[in-house]
N, C-alpha and C positions, 0 to 999 in steps of 0.2 A: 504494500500500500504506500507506494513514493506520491500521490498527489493529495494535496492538500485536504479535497471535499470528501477523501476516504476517512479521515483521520476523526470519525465523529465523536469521538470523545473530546478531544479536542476541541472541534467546533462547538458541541455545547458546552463547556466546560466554564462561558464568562459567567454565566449569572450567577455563580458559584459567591460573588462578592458583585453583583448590579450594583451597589450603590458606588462603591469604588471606582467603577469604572466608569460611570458618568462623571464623576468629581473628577478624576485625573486626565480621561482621554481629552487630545484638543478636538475642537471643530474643524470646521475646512475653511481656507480662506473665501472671502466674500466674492473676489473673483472668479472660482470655480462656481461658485451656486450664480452668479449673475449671466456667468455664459452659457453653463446648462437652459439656463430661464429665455434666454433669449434663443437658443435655437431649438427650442422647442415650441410645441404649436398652440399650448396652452397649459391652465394650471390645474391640470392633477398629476399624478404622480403617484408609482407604488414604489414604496423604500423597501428593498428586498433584505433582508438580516440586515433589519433596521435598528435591532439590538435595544439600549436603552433610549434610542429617539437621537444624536444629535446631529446628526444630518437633518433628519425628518424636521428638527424645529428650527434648521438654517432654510428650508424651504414651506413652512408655517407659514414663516415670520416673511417670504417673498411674498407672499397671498396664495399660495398654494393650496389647495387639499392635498393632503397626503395618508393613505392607505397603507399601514406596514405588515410588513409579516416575518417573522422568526418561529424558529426551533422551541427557543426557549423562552416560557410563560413565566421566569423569573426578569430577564431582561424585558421582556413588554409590558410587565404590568408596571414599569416606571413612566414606558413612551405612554402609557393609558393616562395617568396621571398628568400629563401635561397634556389633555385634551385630542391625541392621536388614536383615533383609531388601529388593531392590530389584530391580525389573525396568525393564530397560531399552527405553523408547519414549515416544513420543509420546502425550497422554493421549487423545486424538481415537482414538487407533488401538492403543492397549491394550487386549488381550482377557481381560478378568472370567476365560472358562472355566468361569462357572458359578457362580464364589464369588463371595458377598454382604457386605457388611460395613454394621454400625450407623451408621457415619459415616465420612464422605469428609472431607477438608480440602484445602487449598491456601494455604500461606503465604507471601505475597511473589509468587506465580506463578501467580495466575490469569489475568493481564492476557496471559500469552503461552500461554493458551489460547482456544480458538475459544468465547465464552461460550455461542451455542446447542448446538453439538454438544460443546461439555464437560458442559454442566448435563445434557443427554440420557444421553450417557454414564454421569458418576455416578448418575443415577437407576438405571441396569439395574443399576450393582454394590450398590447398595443394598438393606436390607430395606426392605418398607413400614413406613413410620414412620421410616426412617433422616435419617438430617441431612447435608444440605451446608454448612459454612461454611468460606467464603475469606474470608481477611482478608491485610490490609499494615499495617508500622509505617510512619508516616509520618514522617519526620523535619522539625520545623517550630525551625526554630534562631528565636532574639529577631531581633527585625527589622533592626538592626543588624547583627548577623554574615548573616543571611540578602544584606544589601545588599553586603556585602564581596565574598561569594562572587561574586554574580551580576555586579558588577564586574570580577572575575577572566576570566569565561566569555566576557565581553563583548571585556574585550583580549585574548585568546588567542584565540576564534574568534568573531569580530565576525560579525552577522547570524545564530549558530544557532539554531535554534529547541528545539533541547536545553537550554536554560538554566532548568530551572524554577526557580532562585533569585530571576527577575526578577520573579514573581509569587507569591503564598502556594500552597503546597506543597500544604497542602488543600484550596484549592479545585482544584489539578492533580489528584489523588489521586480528588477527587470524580467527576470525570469519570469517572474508570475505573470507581469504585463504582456509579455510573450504569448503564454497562454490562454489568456482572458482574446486576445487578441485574435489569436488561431481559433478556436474556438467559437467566436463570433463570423468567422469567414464561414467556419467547417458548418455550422447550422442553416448556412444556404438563405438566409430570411432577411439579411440586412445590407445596406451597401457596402465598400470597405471603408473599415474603422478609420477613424481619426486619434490620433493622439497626439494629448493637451498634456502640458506641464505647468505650473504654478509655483513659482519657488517663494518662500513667505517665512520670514521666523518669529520664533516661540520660546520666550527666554523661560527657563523654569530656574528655580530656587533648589537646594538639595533636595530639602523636604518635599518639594513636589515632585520630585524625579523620582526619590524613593515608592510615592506613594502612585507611580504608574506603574512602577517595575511588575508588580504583581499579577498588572491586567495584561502581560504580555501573553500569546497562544504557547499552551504548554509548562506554564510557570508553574500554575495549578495541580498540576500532574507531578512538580516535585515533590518528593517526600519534606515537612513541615520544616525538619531543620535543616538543609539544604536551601532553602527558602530563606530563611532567616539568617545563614552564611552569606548567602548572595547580597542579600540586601545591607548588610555589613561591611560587606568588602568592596560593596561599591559607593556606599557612604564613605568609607575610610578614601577610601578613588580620589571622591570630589572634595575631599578637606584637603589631601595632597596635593591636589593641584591649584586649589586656591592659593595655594603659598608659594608655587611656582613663577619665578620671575616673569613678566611680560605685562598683557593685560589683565585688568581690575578681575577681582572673583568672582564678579558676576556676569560679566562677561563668558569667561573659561565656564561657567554655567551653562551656558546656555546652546540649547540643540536649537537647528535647525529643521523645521520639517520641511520634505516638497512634497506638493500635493500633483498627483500625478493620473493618469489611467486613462481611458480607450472611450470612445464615445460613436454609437454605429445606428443609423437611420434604418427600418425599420421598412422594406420595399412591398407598393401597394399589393 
């Protein structure tokens, strides 16, 4: 099981801590939700493993309707809470019933869908002319703190191959853009994909860096003190290099997201 929308433990495994994950995860720049909105034909929208809503209430708050649906009825019942609608299942196996919408999305969570029968999928709930775009923030820290973490990963579970710190984040990320991409060709229903990049930063404090760590895929699946190693070793990270000669410490804080992924029209 090397892809991603195999791994469904995995996938369902955020709402294990929903409230965390809203607190810590960022939004998507206003630029991504402004160009979604304008090429598309109108406002509704189903937010697919729309999770705890924060995509879904960056497209609320555009004048949107938005429809979501996930796996997990831990992570929806927070998107309920802020007035979105959600239906509970798997996006492979969630039934339209007939209704259409302008544009599909996916933020952070196309990768733990099936990219040919998800692109198939969102096509039937679509109009013709309707838009798919998935996208992910990508977090790319300065090379330095990216070397710290991966350090970390490395003395706490030597040999994983979870450590995308040891390598640039984007070209990890790319792979899956890869996919999402092939994927939407291979399902035959759409034109070819475009792809958009948004580069935008997101300074966090230690404290909040810690308190994302957790909501990363797979974190959950460590065993508890392994967890609490990690998150140790990468506080001790960022005290170290606040005292590292050059720029201020909060600066050397601060990660950089880009927000990135694939956007494919939807043929009558």
């Amino acid at each position: 099981m090397n892809e991603p929308h195999q791994h469904r433990q995995v996938a369902e495994s955020f709402g294990s801590d929903a409230g965390r994950y809203d607190r810590a995860r960022p939004s998507y720049p206003d630029a991504l939700v402004e160009r979604i909105v304008a090429a598309s034909l109108g406002p509704g929208v189903l937010d697919v493993g729309c999770g705890t809503g924060i995509a879904a209430r960056q497209f609320q708050a555009a004048g949107w309707g938005v429809l979501g649906v996930d796996p997990d009825a831990r992570m929806a019942d927070l998107t309920r809470q802020r007035g979105i609608e959600v239906e509970i299942a798997k996006f492979e196996a969630w039934y339209p019933a007939g209704r259409e919408f302008e544009a599909v999305i996916a933020g952070q969570a196309w990768h733990w869908v099936d990219p040919v029968a998800g692109a198939a999928k969102a096509a039937r709930a679509l109009r013709p002319g309707g838009r798919l775009a998935v996208f992910w923030n990508v977090f790319q820290p300065p090379p330095d703190v990216g070397a710290a973490f991966a350090a970390v990963y490395r003395q706490v579970m030597p040999g994983s191959p979870g450590n995308i710190w040891a390598s640039s984040i984007l070209d990890v990320y790319s792979a899956g853009f890869t996919r999402a991409a092939d994927g939407i060709r291979e399902a035959g229903m759409f034109g070819d994909p475009e792809h958009w990049r948004f580069d935008w930063d997101r300074p966090y404090t230690r404290d909040q860096w810690l308190e994302q760590v957790p909501t990363f895929g797979g974190h959950s699946q460590i065993p508890l003190a392994g967890q609490q190693e990690i998150l140790a070793g990468i506080g001790a990270a960022i005290d170290a290099l606040a005292h590292v000669p050059g720029p201020p410490a909060w600066y050397r804080r601060e990660h950089c997201p880009v927000a990135g992924g694939f956007s494919g029209e939807a043929e009558a």
